[in-house]
N, C-alpha and C positions, 0 to 999 in steps of 0.2 A: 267833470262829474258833478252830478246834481248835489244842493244844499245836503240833504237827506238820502244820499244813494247807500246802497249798502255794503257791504263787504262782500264784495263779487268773485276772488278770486278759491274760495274754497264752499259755502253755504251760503252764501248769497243773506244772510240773516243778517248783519249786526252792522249797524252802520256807525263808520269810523272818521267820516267826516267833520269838522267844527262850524256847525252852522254859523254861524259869525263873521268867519273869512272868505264865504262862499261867495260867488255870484247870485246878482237873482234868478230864477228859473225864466226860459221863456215863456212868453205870456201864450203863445199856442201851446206847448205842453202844458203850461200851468193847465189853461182850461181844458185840457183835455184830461188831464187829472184828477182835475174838479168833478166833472162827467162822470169818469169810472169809479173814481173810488167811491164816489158820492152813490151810484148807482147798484155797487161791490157790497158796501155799509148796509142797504137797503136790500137785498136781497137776503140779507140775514134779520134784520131788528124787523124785518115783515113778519119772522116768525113768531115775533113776540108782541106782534101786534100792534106797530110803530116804527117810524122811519124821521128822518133828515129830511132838512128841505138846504140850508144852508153849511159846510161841513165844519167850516173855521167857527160857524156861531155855535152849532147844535151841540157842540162836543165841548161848550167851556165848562159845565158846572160838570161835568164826567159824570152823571147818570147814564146819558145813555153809551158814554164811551165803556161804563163798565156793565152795562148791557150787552152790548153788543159781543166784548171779549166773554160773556155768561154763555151766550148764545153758540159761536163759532168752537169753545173752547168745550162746552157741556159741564164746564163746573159753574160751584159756588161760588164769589167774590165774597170778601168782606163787608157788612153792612154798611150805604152809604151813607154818607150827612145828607139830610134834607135839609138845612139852611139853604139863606141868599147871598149869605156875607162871601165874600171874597176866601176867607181861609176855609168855609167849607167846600168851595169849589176846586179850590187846590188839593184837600185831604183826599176829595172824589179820586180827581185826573193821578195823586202820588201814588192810592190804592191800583188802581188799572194799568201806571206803568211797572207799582213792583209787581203786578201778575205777570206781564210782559217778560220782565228780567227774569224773572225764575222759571221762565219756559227758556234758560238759556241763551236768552237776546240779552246783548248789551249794547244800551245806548246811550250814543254820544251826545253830548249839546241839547237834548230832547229834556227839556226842565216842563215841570206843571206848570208854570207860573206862564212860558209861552203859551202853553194848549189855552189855559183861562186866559190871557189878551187874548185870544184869538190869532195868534201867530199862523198865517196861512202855510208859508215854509215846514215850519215844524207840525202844523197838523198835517200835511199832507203826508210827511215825511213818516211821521208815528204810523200815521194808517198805513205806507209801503211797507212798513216795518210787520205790521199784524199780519199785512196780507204775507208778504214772503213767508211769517212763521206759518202760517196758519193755511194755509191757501194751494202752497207752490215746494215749502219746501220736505214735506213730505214724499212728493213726487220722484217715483224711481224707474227708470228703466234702463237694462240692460250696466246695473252696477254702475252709475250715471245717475245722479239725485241732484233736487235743485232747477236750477234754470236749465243747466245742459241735459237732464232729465227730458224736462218740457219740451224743448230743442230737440233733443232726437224722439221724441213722441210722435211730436208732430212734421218731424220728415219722415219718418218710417210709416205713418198715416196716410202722407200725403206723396209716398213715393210713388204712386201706379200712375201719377197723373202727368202727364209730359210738360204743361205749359203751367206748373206750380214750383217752384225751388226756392224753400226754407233754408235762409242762412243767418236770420236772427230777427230780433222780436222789434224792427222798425219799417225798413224801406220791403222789405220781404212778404209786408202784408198789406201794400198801400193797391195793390189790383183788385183785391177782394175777394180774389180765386182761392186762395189757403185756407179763408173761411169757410168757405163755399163746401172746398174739397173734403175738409174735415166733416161737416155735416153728412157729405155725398156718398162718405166711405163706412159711416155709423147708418146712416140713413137716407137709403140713397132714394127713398119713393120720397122723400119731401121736398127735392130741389133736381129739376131737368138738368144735371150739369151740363151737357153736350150744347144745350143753349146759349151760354154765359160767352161772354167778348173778352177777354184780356183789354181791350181798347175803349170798353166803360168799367172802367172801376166802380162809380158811383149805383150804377145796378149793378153789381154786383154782390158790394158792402151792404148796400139796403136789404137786400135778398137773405142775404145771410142773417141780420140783424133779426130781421122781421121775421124769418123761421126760425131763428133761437127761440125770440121772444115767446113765440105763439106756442112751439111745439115741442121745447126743450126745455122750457122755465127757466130762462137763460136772460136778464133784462138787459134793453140796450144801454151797454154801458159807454157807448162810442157815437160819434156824429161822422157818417159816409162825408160830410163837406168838409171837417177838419182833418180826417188822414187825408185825402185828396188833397185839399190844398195847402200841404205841411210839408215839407222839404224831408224831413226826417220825422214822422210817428213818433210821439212820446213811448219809449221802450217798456218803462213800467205799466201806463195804461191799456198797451198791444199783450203784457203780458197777465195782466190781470183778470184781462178778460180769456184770454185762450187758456188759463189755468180752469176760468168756468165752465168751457169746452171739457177740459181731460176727467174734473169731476164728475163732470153729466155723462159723460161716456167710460167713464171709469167700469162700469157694469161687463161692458166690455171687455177688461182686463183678462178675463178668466180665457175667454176665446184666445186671447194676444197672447198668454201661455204655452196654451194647448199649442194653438201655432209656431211658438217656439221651438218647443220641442220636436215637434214632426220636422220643420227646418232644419235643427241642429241634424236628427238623426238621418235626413235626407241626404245633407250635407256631407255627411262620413259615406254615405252610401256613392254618392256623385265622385268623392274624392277614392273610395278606392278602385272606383269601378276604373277611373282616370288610371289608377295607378297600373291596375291589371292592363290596362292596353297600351302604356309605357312598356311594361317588361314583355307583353307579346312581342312589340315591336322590334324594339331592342333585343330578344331574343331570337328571332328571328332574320333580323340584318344580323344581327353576328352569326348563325350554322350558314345562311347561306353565303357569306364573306369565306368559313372554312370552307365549307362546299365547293367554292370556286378556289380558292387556292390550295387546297389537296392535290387536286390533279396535276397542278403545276410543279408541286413539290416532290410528283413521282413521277415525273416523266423521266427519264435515265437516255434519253435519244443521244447518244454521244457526238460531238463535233470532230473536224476532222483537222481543225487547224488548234495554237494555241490561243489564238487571239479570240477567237469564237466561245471558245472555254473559258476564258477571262472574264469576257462581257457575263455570260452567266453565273461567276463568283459574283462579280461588281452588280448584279441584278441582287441577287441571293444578297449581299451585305446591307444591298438598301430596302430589300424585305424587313431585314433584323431589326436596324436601324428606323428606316420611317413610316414602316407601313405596320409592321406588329406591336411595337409600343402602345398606340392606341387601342387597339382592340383587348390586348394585357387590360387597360384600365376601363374599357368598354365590359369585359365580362367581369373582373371586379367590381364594378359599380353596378351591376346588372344581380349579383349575388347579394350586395348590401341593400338594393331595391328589395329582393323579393323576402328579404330577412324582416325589412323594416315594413311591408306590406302585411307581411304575416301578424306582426306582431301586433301592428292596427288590427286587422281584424280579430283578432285574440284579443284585444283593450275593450274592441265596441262588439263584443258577443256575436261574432260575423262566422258563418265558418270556414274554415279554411281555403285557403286561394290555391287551384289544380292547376297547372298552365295545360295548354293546349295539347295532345299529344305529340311526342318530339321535341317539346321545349321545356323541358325538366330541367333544373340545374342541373341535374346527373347525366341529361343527354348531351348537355353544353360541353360540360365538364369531360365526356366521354368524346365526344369530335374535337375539342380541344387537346388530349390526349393524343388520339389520331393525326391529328395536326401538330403536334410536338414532335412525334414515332416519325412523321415523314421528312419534316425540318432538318430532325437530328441524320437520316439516312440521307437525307440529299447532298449537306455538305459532306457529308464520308465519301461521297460520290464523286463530288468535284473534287476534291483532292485527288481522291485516286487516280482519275481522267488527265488532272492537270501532272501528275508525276508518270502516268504511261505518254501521253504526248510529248511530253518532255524527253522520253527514253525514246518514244519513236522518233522522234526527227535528229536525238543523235543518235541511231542505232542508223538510219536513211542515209543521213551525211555521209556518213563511216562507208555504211558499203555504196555507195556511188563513187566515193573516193578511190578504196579499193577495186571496183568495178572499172573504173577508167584507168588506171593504173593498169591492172592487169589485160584488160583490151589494147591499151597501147602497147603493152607491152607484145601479144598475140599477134597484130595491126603490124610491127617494126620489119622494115626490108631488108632484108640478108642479099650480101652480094654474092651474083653468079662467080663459081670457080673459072669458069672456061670463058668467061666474055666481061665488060664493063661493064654489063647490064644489071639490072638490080631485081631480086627476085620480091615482090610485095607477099607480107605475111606468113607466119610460122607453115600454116598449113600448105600455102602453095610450094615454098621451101621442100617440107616435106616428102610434096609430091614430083617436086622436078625432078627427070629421070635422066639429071647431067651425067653421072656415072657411065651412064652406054657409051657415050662417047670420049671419054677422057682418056688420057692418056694414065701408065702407070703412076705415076708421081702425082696428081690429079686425086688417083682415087685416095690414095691414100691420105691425102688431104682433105679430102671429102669425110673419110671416117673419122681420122683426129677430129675435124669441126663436128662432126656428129654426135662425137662423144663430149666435147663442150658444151653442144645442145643440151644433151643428156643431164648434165652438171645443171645447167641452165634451168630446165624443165624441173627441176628435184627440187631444184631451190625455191620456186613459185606455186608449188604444191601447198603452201602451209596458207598460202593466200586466196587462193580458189578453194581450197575448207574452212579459210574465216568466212569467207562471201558469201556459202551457201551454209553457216551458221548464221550470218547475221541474218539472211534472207528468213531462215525457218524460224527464228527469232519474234521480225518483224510478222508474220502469218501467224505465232501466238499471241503477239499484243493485238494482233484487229489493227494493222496499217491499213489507211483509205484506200494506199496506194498502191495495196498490194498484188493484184494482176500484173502495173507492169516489172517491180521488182521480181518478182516469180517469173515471166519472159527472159530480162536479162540474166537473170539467175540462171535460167535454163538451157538459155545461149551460150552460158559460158562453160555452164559444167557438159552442154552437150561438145561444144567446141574443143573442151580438154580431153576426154573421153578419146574423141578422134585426134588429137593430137597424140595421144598415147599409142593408139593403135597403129597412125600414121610413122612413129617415130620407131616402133618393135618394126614396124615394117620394112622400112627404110635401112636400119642395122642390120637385117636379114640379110638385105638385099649388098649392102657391104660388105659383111665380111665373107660372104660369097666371091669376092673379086679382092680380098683381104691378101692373098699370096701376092696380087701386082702391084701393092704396095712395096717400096724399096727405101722410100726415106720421106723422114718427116722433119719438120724443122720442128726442132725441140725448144726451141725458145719460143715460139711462135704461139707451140701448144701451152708453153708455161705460161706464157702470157695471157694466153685465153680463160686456161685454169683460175689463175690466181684471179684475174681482172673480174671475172662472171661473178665468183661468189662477194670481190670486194664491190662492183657496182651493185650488187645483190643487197649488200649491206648499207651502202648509201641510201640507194632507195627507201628501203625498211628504214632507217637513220631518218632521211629525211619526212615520210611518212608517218614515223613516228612524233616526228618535232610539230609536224603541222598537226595533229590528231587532235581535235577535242577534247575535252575531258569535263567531267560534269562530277563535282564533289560536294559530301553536305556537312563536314566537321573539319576541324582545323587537322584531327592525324590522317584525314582520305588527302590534304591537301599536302600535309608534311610526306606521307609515303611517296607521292609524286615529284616531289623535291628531291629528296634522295634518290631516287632513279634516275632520277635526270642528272645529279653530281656526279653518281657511278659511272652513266651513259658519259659525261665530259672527261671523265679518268678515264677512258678507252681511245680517246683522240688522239695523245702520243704513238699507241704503237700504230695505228691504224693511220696514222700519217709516215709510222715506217714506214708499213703495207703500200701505202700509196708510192710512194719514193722507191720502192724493190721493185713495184708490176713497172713505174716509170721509166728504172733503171734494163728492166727486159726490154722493153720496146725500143732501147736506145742500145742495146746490145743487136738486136737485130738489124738497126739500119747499118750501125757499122758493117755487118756481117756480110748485108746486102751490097754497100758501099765498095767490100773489100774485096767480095770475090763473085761481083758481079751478078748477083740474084734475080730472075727477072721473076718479081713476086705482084706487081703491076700496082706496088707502093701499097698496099694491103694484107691486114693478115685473114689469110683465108679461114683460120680459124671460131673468127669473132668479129663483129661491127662495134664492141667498144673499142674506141679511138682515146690515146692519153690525153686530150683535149675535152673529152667527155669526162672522163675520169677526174680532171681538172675543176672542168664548169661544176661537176656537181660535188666537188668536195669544198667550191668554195662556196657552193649554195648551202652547205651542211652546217659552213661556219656559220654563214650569215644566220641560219636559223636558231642556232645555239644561245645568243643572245634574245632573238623577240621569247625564243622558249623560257628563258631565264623572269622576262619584262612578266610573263602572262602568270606566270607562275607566281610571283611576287604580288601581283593585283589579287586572283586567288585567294591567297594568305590574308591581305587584307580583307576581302571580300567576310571571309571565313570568320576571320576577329571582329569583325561587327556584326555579324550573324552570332555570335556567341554573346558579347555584349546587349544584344537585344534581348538574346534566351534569359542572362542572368535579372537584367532591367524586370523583365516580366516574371519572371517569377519571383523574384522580392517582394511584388507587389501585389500578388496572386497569393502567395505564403500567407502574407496578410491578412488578406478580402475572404479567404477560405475561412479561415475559423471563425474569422469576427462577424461575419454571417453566421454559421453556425452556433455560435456562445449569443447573439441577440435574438436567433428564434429559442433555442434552450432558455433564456431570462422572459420572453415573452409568454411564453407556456406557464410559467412560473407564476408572473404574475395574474396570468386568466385562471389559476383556480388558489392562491391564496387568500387572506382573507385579512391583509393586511390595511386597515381604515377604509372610507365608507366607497361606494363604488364612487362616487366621484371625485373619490382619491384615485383608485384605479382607474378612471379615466384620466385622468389629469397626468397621472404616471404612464399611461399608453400614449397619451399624444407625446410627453415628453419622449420618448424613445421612437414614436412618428417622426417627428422635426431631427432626433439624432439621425433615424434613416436614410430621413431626404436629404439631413447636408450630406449625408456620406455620397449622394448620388455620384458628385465631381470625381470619386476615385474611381469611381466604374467607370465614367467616361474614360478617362487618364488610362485606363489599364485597356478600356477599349481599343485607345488608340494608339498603344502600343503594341495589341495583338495585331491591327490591321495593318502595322509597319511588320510584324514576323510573318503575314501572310505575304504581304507585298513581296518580301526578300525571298518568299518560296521556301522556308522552313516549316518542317514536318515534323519535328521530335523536338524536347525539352526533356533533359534528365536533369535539370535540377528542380523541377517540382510537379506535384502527381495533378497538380490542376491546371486543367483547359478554361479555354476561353466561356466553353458551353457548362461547364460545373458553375463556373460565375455566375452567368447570367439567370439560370434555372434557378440557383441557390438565392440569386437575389428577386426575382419576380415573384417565389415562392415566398421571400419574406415582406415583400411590399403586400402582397395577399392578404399574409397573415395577419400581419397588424390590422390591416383595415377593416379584417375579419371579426378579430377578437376587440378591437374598438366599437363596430358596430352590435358586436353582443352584449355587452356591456352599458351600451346606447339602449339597448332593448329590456336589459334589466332596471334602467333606472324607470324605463319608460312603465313596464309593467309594476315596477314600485311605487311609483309613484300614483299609476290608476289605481291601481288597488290598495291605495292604502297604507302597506307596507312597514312598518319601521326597520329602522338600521340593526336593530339587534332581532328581528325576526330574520332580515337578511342575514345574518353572520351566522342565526342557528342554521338557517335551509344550506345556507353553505357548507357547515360544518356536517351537516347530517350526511350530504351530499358525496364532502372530499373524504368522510369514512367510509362510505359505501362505494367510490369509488376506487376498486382495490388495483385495477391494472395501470391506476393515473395515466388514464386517456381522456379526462374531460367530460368521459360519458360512461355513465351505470348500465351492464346490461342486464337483462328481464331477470334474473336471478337475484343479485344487488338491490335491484329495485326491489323487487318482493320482499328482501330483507329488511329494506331501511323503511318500508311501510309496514314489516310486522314492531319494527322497536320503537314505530310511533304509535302505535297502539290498535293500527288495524286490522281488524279481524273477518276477514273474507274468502270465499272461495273461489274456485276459479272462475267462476263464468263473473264474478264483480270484479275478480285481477285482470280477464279479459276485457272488461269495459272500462275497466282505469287506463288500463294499456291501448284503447285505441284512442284514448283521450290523448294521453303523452305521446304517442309514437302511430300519427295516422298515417305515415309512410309505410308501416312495418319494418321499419329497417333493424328489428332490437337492440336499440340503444335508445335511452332516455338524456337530452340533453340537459343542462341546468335551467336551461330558460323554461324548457317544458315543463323542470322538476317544483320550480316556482310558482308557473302558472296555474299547476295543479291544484299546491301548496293554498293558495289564495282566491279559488275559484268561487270558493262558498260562501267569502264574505266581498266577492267585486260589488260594486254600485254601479250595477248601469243599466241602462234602457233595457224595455224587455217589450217582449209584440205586445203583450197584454197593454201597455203601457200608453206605446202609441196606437193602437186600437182606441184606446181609453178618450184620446187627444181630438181621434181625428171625430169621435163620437160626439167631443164637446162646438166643435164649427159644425158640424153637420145637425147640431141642435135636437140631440137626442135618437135621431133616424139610424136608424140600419144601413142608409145609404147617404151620399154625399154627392153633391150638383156640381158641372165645372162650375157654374158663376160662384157658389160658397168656394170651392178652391182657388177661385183664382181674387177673391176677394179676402181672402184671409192670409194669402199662401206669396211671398214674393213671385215675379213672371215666373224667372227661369223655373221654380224649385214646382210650380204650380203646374207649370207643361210638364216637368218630369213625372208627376204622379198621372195627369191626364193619357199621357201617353202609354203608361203602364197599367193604370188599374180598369179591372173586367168590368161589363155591364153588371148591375147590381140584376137579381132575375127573381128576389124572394115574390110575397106576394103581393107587399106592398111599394111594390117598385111602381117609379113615375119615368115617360121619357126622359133620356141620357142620365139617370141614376148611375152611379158606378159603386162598386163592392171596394170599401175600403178594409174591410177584416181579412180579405185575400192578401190584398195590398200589404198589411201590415206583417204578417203570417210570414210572409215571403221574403223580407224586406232581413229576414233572421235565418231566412235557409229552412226552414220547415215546409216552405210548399214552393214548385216553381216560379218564378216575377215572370 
């Protein structure tokens, strides 16, 4: 820092340096110093008639140093001593610095006794000092005084020019284009800028110079050879001289205003046109997002397997899961846009933002709706599908089981009476007409087995009316499969039908020859008796052991237990049973044995064999146990099926109220009136951050429901909440919050435009939550009229109808609080008005009626300069000149009173 530099970091005034400890100056700034200020000095003591020739010498006896401060400052000094002596020369220079110091400069190391030697440091330094007070530090733009004033002066001047860039007051102005540009932009018929080289600075400097001089009364305070050949511009004498700039064009300021303001208001105009075609957009990708998945969410096409049905849960969970989330905070953020949109144009006297037809929050709100209504029916749907598939393919199993069973059974070869031969199936049995030729003894063994038939046939009745229940069954759940279960179904009861008919017939046809019966073997028949219904009952036993079963509680799993224990308590006598038909058949081979029977080691009455009887009582055992194994897993199955119901609802118990008691506290807080709102902001985000940590429990219970879906549970009796109560309950409170945070955003927003104080807020409030009688948040048109007669309003209807379309331009009759406030404060907002900038754009277009692009785009930054080019009309009065444009349209418009 220079001997004499000043206090830079807040007003640039008061210099704090100790001349004494310093360096000396460079001798190229020096003289460059010398120059300006010397030339700075004299631009002012001309007006009095007199000037400097040397600065260190002219300035010892401080006549004319307290001239000069007479001159620059427009007051009186103290009268000087006209002595020669030394201490009058000092009284001079102490009068002129205590004027200095009582313009609130204070300086350092700066004694009179230097200025009288001739101190060139210190003179130099004194005069930086005058100039900064007096020169530079008046200087303000944009809340910005001082040097960074001047500094952003002159970039904002010299912004339209591409091959000029101010970044401080040395190397930034050694081309000589920033001079140049500054002139070109105040006055631009006095210098051809489009001529000028970046690559001679030294014409360009002169150029500049030499048109200050001539045409701005601006003198050269500078040498084009020493910023050229100076490494670094002395920064004080770059800024000395471009302060002579900002005051010669100062006149100008009034325009730099006017242009202000049209920017600013352009600005909000740019910004929210921006905004409106975010939320078009955004409104837009989100209906047509429902759009397309609606249809998906009603399609009901049923599958025909369970695995196909699965994939479409597991589709549907990753809906829930990854694909809806987003769009949840997509149309939340989409309602706090158009909230906080509004409220901009309600701040900057806009009117109101209409979105496009069909994209209303009400229409969003209403297909989102739609898209909820279908959500919630689709999964009712996969469940229901996933529990009949489930019933159909065991309802399938069962009677294919059954089906085969009793085909086999129909299918089974009966042996001829009269030969070794063997007759294949019931029916053909039926029909063999051995009787014609048998003998007496023959027939009569013919009818005994007939009548075992008979036994036979009666017992497998109960199984051909399962079959074709389970068939009518599967035809009411909608089986894929059901044409060919209907076939066999039909095959079999048509088959039995003719078995019945075949079998009346057949007896007929017995006991017509019923007299040439003379003997039957009685054990023979008893063995047939007993054996039929006890194989009857194995089968059934066995049938039963293998049967599936599908249960959804630990007592459907317990009741199957016990039937199966009962079922094991019947094994004793039914292994008598088997041991008595055993002990028959072994009476008859004696019989045979003993008195010679020629029975051809067969009983004619029956093809169970005690061997059969054997095999499959010991398949009965075997099964007795895997029944026991399957049954036990079951159980377990069941106890962790319950185990999860309780898991989830402990934690659903929970999540249920505590959502409910934080939107009930939320409400609470959006109309009480408890310290200033941005207490109430501070108290919503607080209960935001309690929200979002809770999030981790909704996962956690998430992913418990997705383990009670996995396990194919349908019911929970120990609590009334579902997974989908959760999630609604919480989406609706993530909503909310962010809802009544951004109302409150919008309250402080219009408290603070307008003006507002804390206890005007707390009355609008109060006025508010009195007339508020149904504490909904919102006044309707009755209320309102109330709480506007007890403010002292006295109007009729057609003034209640123009208050009311002010507060409620939707018609929806309710008056919100924000509307209640904006009202509240409409008559004392401070803001722009057309007249306003009408007024502005009157002052750059230099009184005219109309305005040229070159003044717009000369006064007006690019971008903001094409956006009015692009929109305002040809001006058409009478005094219009080619490409005139009507800025009083322009402006009119700009506020909603005529179309842009």
């Amino acid at each position: 820092m220079d001997h004499y530099d000043s206090q830079q970091t807040n007003d640039y005034m008061q210099p704090e340096e100790d001349w004494d400890r310093d360096l000396l100056l460079d001798p190229a700034w020096e003289k460059q110093q010398r120059k300006t200020f010397t030339a700075w000095c004299n631009s002012h003591l001309r007006k009095a008639g007199t000037q400097i020739e040397n600065i260190e010498e002219d300035f010892r006896d401080g006549l004319k140093l307290m001239l000069l401060l007479e001159v620059i400052s427009g007051e009186r000094l103290a009268k000087p001593e006209r002595g020669k002596m030394r201490v009058h020369k000092i009284s001079n220079v102490n009068k002129a610095l205590d004027f200095i110091a009582s313009k609130g400069v204070k300086l350092v190391s700066i004694g009179a006794e230097e200025i009288v030697d001739g101190n060139v440091k210190m003179t130099l330094g004194m005069i930086w000092t005058i100039i900064l007070r007096f020169a530079i530090q008046d200087i303000s733009v944009e809340e910005t005084s001082a040097k960074e004033g001047l500094l952003l002066w002159c970039q904002r001047k010299t912004a339209p020019y591409k091959n000029v860039n101010i970044q401080n007051f040395h190397i930034s102005w050694k081309d000589g284009l920033g001079f140049c540009a500054l002139i070109h932009r105040h006055r631009p018929e006095l210098i051809d800028y489009g001529k000028l080289r970046k690559d001679d600075p030294l014409t360009n400097l002169n150029t500049a110079f030499d048109v200050a001089e001539k045409y701005l009364d601006i003198p050269k305070m500078l040498d084009a050879e020493d910023i050229v050949g100076t490494a670094r511009p002395d920064e004080k004498a770059i800024m000395t001289y471009v302060s002579s700039f900002y005051h010669a064009f100062s006149g100008a300021q009034k325009a730099e205003t006017a242009a202000n303001r049209i920017c600013k208001v352009l600005a909000v105009n740019q910004e929210n046109e921006r905004l409106m075609e975010d939320y078009e957009k955004l409104a837009s990708d989100l209906l047509e997002w429902i759009r397309r998945t609606i249809p998906w969410l009603e399609n009901r096409l049923p599958e025909n397997t369970m695995h196909a049905m699965q994939q479409k849960l597991e589709d549907f969970r990753d809906y829930r899961r990854l694909h809806k989330p987003p769009k949840v905070q997509e149309k939340c953020q989409l309602e706090i846009n158009f909230n906080t949109l509004q409220t901009k144009l309600r701040l900057s006297n806009r009117p109101a933002f209409t979105p496009s037809e069909g994209r209303m929050v009400s229409d969003i709100n209403n297909a989102w709706g739609c898209l909820e209504q279908a959500e919630k029916g689709y999964e009712e749907w996969l469940l229901n599908e996933i529990r009949r598939l489930e019933r159909l393919d065991h309802l399938a199993e069962k009677f294919r089981q059954k089906a085969s069973i009793h085909e086999a059974w129909t299918d089974a070869v009966y042996p001829s009476p009269r030969s070794l031969s063997l007759t294949p199936g019931k029916e053909a049995m039926l029909r063999h007409k051995d009787y014609e030729t048998a003998t007496l003894s023959e027939i009569k063994a013919l009818l005994k087995k007939h009548e075992a038939f008979e036994s036979d046939l009666a017992a497998h009745q109960d199984r051909v009316e399962q079959i074709a229940a389970i068939a009518q069954e599967l035809n009411e759940l909608d089986y894929y499969d059901s044409p060919s279960v209907n076939a066999r179904c039909q095959r079999i009861c048509d088959q039995w039908d003719n078995l019945g008919a075949l079998t009346q017939k057949r007896r007929e046809a017995l006991e017509r020859t019923e007299k040439l019966l003379e003997t039957i073997d009685q054990l023979y028949l008893e063995y047939a008796k007993r054996a039929a219904p006890f194989n009857n009952w194995m089968e059934g036993a066995m049938e039963d052991l293998q049967d599936t079963f599908i249960v959804h509680t630990i007592e459907e799993i317990q009741g199957l237990t016990t039937a199966h224990e009962q079922f094991k308590a019947t094994l004793p006598d039914a292994d008598k049973e088997r041991l008595a038909i055993l002990g028959i058949h072994n009476e008859v081979s004696k019989i045979v044995q003993t008195y010679h029977v020629n029975m051809a080691g067969t009983n004619p009455y029956t093809t169970i064999t005690p061997q059969e009887i054997n095999g499959k009582w010991d398949h009965v055992r075997q099964l007795v146990p895997r029944r026991d194994q399957a049954l036990m897993e079951e159980h377990a199955r069941q106890q962790h099926n319950e185990r999860l119901r309780k898991q989830f609802a402990a934690q659903a118990n929970v999540i249920g109220p505590w959502i409910q008691t934080k939107m009930e506290e939320i409400g609470r807080i959006s109309i009480e009136m408890h310290g200033t709102l941005e207490d109430q902001l501070s108290h919503l985000r607080q209960y935001e951050k309690s929200i979002v940590n809770y999030k981790p429990k909704i996962d956690q219970l998430e992913g418990d429901h997705q383990l009670i879906q996995e396990a194919l549970i349908f019911d929970n009796k120990h609590t009334n909440y579902t997974m989908e109560h959760i999630r609604v309950g919480w989406e609706q409170l993530l909503t909310t919050i962010a809802r009544t945070i951004n109302e409150v955003e919008n309250q402080i927003l219009t408290r603070d435009a307008k003006g507002i104080s804390q206890e005007q807020m707390n009355e609008f409030r109060a006025s508010f939550n009195h007339f508020d009688r149904k504490k909904t948040g919102m006044m309707d048109t009755d209320d309102f009229r109330a709480c506007l007669i007890s403010m002292g309003y006295n109007m009729g209807e057609a003034e209640f109808a123009r208050i009311m379309s002010i507060v409620d331009p939707n018609r929806l009759g309710v008056v919100t609080f924000q509307a209640f406030i904006d009202f509240m404060s409409r008559e004392t907002a401070d803001t722009d008005t057309a007249d306003q900038v009408m007024a502005s754009f009157k002052i750059l277009a230099g009184d005219k009626n109309y305005i040229t692009v070159d003044e717009l785009r000369r006064e007006l930054p690019p971008d903001q300069a094409e956006y009015c080019i692009a929109r305002m009309a040809p001006y058409t009065g009478p005094d219009a000149v080619p490409g005139a444009l009507d800025y009083m349209s322009f402006s009119t418009a700009l506020y909603g009173e005529s179309d842009l």
